[in-house]
Every structure is written in C-alpha cells, then in structure tokens.
MITOR-48934 format. One line per field, with one value per residue (C-alpha): residue number from 1; residue in three letters; x, y, z. Coordinates in Angstrom, 1 decimal, m for minus. Layout:
REM MITOR-48934
num = c(NUM;...)
residu = c(Ala;...)
x = c(X;...)
y = c(Y;...)
z = c(Z;...)
END
This chain:
REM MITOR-48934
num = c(1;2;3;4;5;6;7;8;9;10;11;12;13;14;15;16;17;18;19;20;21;22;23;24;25;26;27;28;29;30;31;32;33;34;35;36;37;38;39;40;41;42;43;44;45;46;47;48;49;50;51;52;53;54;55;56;57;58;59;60;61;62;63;64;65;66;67;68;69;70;71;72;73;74;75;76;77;78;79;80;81;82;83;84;85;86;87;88;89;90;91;92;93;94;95;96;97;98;99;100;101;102;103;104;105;106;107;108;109;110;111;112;113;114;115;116;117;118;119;120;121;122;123;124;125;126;127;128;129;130;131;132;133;134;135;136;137;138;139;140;141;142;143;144;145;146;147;148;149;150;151;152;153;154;155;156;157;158;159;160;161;162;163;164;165;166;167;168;169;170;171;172;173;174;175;176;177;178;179;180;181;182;183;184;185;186;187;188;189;190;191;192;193;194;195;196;197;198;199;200;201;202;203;204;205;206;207;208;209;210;211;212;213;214;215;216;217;218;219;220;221;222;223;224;225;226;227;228;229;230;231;232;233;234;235;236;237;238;239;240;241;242;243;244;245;246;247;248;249;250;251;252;253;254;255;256;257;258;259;260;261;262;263;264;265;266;267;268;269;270;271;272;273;274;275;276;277;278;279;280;281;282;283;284;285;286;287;288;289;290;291;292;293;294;295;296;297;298;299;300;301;302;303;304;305;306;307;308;309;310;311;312;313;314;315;316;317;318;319;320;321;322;323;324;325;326;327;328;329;330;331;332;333;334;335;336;337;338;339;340;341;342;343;344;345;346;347;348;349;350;351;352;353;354;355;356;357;358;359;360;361;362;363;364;365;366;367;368;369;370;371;372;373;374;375;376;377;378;379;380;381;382;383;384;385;386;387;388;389;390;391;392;393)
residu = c(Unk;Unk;Unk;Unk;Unk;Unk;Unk;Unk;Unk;Unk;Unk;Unk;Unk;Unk;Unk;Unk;Unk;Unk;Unk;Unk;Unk;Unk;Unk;Unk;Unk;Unk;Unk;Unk;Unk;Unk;Unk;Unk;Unk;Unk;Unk;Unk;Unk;Unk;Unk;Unk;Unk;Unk;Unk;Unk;Unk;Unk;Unk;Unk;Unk;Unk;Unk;Unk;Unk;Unk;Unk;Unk;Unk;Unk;Unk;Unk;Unk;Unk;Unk;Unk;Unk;Unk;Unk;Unk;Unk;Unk;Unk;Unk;Unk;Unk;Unk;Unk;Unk;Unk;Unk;Unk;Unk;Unk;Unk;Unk;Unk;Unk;Unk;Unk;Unk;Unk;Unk;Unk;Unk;Unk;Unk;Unk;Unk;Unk;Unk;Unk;Unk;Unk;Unk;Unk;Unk;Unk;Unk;Unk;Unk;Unk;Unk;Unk;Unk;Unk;Unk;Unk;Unk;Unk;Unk;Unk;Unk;Unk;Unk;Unk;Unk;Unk;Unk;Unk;Unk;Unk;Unk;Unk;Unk;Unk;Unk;Unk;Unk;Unk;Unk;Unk;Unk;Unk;Unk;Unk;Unk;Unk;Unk;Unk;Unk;Unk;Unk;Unk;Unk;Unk;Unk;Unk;Unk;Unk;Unk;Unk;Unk;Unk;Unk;Unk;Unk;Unk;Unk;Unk;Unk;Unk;Unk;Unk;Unk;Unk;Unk;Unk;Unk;Unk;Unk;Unk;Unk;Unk;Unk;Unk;Unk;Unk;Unk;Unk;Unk;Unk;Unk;Unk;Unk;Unk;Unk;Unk;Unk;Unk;Unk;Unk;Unk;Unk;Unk;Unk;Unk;Unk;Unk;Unk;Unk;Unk;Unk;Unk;Unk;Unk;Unk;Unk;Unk;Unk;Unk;Unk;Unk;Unk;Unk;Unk;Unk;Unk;Unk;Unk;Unk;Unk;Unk;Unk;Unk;Unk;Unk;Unk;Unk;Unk;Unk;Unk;Unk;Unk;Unk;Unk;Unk;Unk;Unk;Unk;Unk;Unk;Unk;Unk;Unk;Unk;Unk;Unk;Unk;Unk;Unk;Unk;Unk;Unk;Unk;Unk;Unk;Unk;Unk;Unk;Unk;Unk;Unk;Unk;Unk;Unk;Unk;Unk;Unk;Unk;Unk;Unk;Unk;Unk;Unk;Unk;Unk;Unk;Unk;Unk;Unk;Unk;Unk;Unk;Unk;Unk;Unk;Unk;Unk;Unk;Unk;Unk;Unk;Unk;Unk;Unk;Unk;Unk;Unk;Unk;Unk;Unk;Unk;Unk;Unk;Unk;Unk;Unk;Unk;Unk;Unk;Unk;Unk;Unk;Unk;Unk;Unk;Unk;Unk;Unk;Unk;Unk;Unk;Unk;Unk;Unk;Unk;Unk;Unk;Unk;Unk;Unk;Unk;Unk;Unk;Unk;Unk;Unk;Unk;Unk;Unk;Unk;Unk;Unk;Unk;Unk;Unk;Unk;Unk;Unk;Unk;Unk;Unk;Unk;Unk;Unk;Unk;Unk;Unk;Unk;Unk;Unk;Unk;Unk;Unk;Unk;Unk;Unk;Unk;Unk;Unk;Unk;Unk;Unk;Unk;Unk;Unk;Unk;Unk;Unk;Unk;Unk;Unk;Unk;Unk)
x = c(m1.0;m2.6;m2.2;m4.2;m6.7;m6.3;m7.8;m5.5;m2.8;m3.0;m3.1;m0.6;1.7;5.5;4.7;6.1;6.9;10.1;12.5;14.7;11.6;8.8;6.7;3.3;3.3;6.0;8.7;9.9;13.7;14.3;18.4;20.7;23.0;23.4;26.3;28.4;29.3;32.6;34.9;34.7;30.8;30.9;32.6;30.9;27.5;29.4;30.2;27.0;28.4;26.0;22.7;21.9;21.4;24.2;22.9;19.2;20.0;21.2;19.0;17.2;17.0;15.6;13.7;10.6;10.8;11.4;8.2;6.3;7.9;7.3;4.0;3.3;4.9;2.5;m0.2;0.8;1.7;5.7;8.8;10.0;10.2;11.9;10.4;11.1;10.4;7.3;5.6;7.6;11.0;9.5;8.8;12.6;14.4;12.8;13.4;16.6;17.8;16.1;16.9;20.1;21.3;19.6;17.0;13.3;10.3;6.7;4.3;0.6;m0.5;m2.5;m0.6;m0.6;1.3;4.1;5.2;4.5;6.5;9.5;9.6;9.1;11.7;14.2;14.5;14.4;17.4;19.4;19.0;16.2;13.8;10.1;6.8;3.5;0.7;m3.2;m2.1;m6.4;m5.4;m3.3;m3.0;m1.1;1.2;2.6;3.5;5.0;7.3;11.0;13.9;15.4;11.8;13.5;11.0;6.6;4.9;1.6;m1.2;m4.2;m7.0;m5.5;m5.2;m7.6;m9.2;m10.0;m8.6;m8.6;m5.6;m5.3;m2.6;m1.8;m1.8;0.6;2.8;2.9;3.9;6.7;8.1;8.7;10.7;12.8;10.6;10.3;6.5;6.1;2.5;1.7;m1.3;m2.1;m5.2;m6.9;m4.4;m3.9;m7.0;m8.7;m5.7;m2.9;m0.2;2.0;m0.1;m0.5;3.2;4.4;7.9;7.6;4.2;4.5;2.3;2.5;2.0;0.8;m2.8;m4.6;m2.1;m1.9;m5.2;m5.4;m3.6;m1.2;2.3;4.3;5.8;6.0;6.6;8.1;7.2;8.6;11.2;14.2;16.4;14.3;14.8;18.2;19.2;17.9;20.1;23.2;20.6;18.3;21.7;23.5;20.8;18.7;15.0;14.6;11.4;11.9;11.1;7.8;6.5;6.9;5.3;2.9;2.1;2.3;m0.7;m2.6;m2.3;m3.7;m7.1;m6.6;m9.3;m12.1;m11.4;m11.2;m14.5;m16.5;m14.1;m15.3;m19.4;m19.3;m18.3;m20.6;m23.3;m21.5;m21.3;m24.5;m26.3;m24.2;m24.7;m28.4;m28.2;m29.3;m26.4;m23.4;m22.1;m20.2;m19.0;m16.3;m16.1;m14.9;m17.7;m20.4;m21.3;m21.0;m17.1;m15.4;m13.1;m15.9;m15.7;m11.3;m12.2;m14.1;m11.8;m8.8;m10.2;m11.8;m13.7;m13.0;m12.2;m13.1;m11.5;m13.8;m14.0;m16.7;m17.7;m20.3;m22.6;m21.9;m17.9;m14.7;m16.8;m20.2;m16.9;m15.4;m18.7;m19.2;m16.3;m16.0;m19.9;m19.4;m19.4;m18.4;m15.8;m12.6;m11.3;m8.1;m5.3;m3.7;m7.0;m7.1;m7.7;m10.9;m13.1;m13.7;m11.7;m12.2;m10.1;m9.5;m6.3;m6.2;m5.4;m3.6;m2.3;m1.6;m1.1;2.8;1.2;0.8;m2.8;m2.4;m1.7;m4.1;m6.8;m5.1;m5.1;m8.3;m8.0;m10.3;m11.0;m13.8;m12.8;m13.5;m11.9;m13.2;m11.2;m14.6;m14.0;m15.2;m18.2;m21.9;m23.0;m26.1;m24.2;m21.5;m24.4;m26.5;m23.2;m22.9;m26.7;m26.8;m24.0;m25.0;m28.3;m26.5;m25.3)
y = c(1.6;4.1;3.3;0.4;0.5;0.0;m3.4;m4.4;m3.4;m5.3;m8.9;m7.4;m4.9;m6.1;m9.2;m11.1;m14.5;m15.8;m15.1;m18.6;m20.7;m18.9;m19.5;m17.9;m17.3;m15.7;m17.9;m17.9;m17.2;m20.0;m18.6;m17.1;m16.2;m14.9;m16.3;m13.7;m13.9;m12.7;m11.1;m7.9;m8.1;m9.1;m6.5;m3.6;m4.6;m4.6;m1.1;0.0;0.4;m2.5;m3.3;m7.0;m9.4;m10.4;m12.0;m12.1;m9.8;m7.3;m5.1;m5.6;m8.6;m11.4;m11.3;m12.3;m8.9;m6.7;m8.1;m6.8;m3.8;m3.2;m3.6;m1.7;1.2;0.7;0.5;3.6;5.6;5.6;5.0;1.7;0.0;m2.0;m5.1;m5.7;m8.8;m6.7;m3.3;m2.7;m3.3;m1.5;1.6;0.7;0.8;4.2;5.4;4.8;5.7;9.2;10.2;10.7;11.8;15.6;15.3;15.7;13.5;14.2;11.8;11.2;10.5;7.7;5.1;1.4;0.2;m1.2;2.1;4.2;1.6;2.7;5.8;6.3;3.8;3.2;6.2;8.1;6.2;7.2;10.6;11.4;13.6;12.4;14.7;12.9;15.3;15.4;15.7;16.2;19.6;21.7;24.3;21.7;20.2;23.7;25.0;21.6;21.5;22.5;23.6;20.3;18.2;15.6;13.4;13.7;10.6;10.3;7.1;7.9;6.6;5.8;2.3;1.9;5.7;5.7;9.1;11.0;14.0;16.0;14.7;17.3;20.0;18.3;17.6;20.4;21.8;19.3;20.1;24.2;23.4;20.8;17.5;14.2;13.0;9.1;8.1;4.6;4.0;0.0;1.1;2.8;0.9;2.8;1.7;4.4;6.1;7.9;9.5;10.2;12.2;14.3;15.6;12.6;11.7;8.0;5.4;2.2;m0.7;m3.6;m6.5;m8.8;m6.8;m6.3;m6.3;m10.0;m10.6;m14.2;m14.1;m16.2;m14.0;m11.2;m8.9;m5.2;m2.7;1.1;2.9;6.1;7.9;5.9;8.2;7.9;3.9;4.0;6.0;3.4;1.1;1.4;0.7;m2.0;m3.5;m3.8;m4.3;m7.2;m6.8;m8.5;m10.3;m13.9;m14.8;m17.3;m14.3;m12.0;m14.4;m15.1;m10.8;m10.9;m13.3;m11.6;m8.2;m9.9;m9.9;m6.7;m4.4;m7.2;m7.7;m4.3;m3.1;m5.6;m5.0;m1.2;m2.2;m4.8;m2.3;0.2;m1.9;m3.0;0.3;1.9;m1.0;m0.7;3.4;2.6;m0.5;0.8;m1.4;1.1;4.2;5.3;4.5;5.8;4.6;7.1;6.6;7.6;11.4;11.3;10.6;13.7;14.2;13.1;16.0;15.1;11.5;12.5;14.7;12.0;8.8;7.3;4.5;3.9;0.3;m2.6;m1.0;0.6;1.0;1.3;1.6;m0.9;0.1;m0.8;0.1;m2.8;m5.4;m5.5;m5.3;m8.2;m10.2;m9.0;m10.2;m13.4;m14.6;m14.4;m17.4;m16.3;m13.6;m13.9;m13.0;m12.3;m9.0;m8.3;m6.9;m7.3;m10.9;m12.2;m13.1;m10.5;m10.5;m8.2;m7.4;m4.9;m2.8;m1.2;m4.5;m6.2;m4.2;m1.1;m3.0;m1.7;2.0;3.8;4.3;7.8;8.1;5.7;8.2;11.3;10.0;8.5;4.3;4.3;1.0;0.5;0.9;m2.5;m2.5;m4.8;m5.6;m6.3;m9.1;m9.8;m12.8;m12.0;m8.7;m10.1;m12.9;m11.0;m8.7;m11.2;m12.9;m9.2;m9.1;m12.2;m11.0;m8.1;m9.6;m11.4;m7.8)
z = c(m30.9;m28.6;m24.6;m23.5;m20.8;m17.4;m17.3;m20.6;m18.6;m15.9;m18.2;m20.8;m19.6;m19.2;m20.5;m23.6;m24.6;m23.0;m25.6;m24.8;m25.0;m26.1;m22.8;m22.5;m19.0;m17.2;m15.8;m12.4;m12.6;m9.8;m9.3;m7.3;m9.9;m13.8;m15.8;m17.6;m21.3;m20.3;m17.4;m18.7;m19.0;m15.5;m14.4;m16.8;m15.1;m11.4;m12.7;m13.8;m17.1;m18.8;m18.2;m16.8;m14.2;m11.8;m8.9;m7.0;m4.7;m6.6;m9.0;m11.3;m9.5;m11.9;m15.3;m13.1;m11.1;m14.6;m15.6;m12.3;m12.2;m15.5;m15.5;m11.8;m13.9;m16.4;m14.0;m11.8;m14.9;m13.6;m15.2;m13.8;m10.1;m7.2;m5.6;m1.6;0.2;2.1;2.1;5.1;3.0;0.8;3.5;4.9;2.0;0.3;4.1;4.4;0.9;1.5;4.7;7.2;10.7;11.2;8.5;9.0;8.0;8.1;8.2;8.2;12.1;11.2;9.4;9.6;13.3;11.3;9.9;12.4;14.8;12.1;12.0;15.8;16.8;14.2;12.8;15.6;16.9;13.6;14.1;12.2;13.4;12.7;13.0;12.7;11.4;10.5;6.9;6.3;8.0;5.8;7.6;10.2;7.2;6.2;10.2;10.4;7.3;8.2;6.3;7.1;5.5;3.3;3.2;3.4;3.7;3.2;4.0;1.9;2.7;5.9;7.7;9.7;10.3;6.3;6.3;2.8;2.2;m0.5;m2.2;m4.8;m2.3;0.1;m2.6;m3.9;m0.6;m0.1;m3.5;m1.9;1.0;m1.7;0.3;m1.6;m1.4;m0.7;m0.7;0.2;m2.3;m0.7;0.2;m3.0;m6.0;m9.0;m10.3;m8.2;m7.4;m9.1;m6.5;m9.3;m11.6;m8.4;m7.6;m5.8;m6.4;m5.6;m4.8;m2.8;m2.2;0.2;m2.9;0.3;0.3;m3.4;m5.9;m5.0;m4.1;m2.7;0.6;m0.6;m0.4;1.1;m0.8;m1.9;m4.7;m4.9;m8.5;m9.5;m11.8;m13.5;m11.6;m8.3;m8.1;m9.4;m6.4;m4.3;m5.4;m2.6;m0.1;m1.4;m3.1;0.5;2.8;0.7;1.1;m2.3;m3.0;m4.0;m7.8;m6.7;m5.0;m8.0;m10.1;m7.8;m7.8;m11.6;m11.8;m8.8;m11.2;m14.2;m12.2;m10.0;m12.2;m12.2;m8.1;m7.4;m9.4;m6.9;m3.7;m4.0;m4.7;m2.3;0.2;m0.5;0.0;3.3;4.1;3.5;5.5;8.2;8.3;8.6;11.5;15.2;17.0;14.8;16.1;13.3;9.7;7.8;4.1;1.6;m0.6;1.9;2.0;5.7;5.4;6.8;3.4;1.0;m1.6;m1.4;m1.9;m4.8;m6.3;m6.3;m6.3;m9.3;m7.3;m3.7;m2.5;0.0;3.0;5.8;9.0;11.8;15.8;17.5;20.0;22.9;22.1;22.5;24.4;21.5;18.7;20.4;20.3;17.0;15.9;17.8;16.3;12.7;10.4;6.8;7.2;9.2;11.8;10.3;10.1;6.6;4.0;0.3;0.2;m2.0;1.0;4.0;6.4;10.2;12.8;16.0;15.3;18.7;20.4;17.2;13.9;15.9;19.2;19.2;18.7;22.5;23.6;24.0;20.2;18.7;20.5;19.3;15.5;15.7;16.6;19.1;20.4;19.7;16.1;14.2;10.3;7.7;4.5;1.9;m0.1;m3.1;m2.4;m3.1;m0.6;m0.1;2.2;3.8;4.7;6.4;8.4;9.6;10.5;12.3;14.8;15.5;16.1;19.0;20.6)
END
C-alpha cells in the first residue's frame, strides 16, 4: 500500500487493535511496572540487549507512548520518538543529552520565555555557553557559529514575534561546523511544517498546544532518527520527564483530529488577520500569511499552510492592549495557544515576564505586543468580539 495521507495519518498511524483484547481504541497502560517472562529477560532488556518494557519511567515507556511516538514519526516523516512530561522536558532533556561543560549553543533570540529562561540560567550555570541570534539574519547565524557549536536551535515561526528562518539554510550551516539542528516546530505542526525534510537532526513539540488540541493536558514530544532518541536515553532514563500514560492517550486522540483543526486554525486566522491589518485602532500585524510579514516569501517557501498563531500592536500601545484585552467576551484571556477556542494574552508582562526588558525590546516583544492563539469557532464571531473592544478604545 502506497503512504497514506497526512490526514489518514493522523487517525491511523501507530495504531492497531490491542493484541491481548482486541480493543479498538488505544488503551491507557495505567502501570508502573512490566512483568518479565523470566530473569534473564529481565535482565537482557536492563542490558539493552532485548527489546521491551521494564518500567514507566524507563523507555520506551508504555505501549500507550509507542503508539504516539509512532504515529508523531509518521506525521513528521521521522524514524521513531520520546514523549516528556512537557515541551520544556522535552527542550531539557534533548538539552542536556546534547550538550556539556565548554560547549556552545545557538539559539533563535526570540523564543518562548520558558526556553530562553533555560538556556540563559541553567545552562549557563553548567558551563555551557549560549549565544542568542536573529536566526532571520544569516549573515548573523554564520559569524556566530563557533568551533565549539554543538547544538542550533531554532523557534520557527517564533513565539510571539511570529518570526519565519530559513530552516534549510541554517541547517545546513550547523551540519559544517559538525552542529546538531533542534527546531521546535509547536507553532507551524508538521502539517505545515516539515523540519526534518529540511536538514534538521531532531523536531520537538510542546503536545500541551495543537497536537492536543483541547486544553486539556501537558505534555511533549521529541521526533528524529532511531539513533538520535536512542542516545537520549541515559538522560531521559535517569532524570524522568516521562509523560504519564492518560496524557499520551489523551495526545493520541487530540492527533486523530489535528488536520481537520489545523485547516480551520490557519483560515480562521487569516481572516483575523487581514481584518485586523485593515482596522484604524492597529499598529501593526505580523501573521505569516500576510504579504506584509517581513519573511513572507521564507514562509512561503517552507510552510505548506500557516497556522492560528499571530501577533499584533494596538494603538494606543500597553494601556489600549490592556483594555483590549480586559473587554472581550468570547475569547480568553488566557496563556498556553492551540486550544479550540481563541485564546489572547500579553507576553511582555506574562509568558516572557521572566525575560529582561532590555531583551524582549532587542528581539522584538514590545509591549505593546498582544498575541492571539485563533481558535477554531466561526471567524465571523471571533471577528466581531474583536470589533466590539476595540470599539471601546
């Protein structure tokens, strides 16, 4: 049979009846531990010498997670995966298996505050030297890639300054000085986006934003090479971000729907966008699938479709986004983004809060920088609950 679909993939891939029962769905593999058939089985998978479970913590974890990863692989056209307990385990653990005392990262300047508050704190503290770089310029990314670059990471678009690199060139870059590309693909998904088919060694997700979908867990997901996640495996192993088996299940069933959400996340937003571009109380817009976005020709190259994420200025700057924020009716006020109904928020004074305000003006988070996650309700009414507050301005 010749590949499926991406939308096929998403309700079918990794999934098969369960072969003790013959369940249709999925179980959730409710246990800690994973009986052995005998000691010396127990002690050929303790060795690596068998395949199989051996307890929760450990991978691969459950049969719940093989199904997820599985079908993420599928999905991001990789070999197999590792599920954490967040996207920030997820960020941790591929840190912290990459990288050691003297080595180098680059990273795109404008990341989400979490990782940035990572890589600025606690890998600094380990003795890891971190550069943060307009990876749009790449001019900037080659001066600032050493001989001791183990490790370029990469936020594309970019949370919340929607900023587009150019992922195959920055990769390719990497691979030259012997760099391993990360690129954290929450924004985009793979069904707009496909990091690997680019050059990158490895793509991660936080599962908390689209891939789940309701707003309902936390969770996240590292795909790449067999050999790539395998050498995770003293890290994740030891240090325990594993995502529980509820929450995988809960991510499986979020996936089964991800191509029918994400195909009216992206219209939705372009709608949003385009009649916010054209209201007299907005400064600024920056949607990647509005000509005016600074990387639109990039976007257009790598991105199949281009999401529910954008972000924008009010008139009038923090005080008019406050008020904006604080009179609407149908969308949240809310952090986190993916979720099926809209949800707004300020990241200056809460997702990047922990981020100095120096920085958040060097890499673009002004604030009065407003970001809403699109959801996926009728445009015609998250349109007019945007209308009617700026109305109040």
């Amino acid at each position: 049979m010749k590949k499926m679909k991406f939308g096929t993939l998403c309700v079918h891939a990794g999934e098969r009846p369960d072969p003790s029962s013959g369940a249709h769905t999925t179980p959730i593999y409710q246990t800690s531990t994973f009986v052995f058939d005998s000691a010396e089985q127990g002690a050929a998978r303790f060795a690596g010498e068998e395949d199989g479970y051996i307890y929760t913590r450990l991978m691969p974890n459950t049969p719940t997670h093989a199904v997820l990863v599985e079908k993420m692989a599928a999905l991001e056209d990789g070999e197999t995966g590792q599920a954490f307990s967040s996207g920030m385990a997820a960020i941790t653990g591929v840190a912290f298996s990459l990288l050691k005392k003297g080595d180098h990262l680059l990273s795109t300047d404008a990341v989400y505050g979490g990782t940035y508050e990572l890589f600025e704190s606690v890998l600094t503290r380990s003795g890891i030297e971190v550069s943060f770089v307009d990876t749009t310029d790449l001019e900037k990314v080659q001066r600032n890639l050493k001989k001791n670059t183990r490790m370029v990471f990469l936020e594309t678009p970019a949370n919340p300054t929607m900023k587009i690199c150019d992922i195959a060139a920055i990769c390719g870059m990497a691979r030259q000085t012997g760099a391993v590309s990360i690129v954290d693909n929450t924004f985009a998904t793979p069904m707009f986006q496909k990091p690997l088919a680019m050059g990158a060694d490895a793509v991660l997700h936080s599962c908390t934003k689209y891939l789940g979908g309701h707003a309902d867990l936390v969770g996240g997901v590292v795909v790449g090479s067999r050999e790539f996640i395998k050498s995770m495996r003293p890290v994740v192993n030891i240090t325990g971000p594993t995502m529980s088996p509820h929450e995988a299940w809960l991510c499986i069933r979020g996936l089964k729907t991800l191509h029918l959400r994400m195909a009216k996340h992206s219209t939705n937003a372009l709608e949003v966008a385009r009649f916010l571009e054209a209201h007299r109380k907005i400064a600024w817009v920056r949607y990647p699938g509005l000509p005016s976005h600074p990387q639109y020709e990039i976007a257009q190259q790598q991105m199949s479709g281009f999401g529910g994420m954008l972000s924008f200025g009010v008139a009038g700057g923090i005080e008019a986004g406050r008020k904006l924020m604080n009179s609407l009716e149908l969308c949240s006020l809310a952090v986190s983004l993916g979720a099926v109904d809209t949800l707004i928020s300020h990241p200056a004074s809460m997702t990047h809060a922990g981020v100095t305000e120096q920085v958040r003006i060097k890499t673009g988070i002004t604030d009065d920088l407003v970001r809403l996650s699109v959801g996926i309700e009728e445009p015609e009414d998250i349109i007019a609950d945007l209308d009617q507050a700026l109305e109040r301005l």
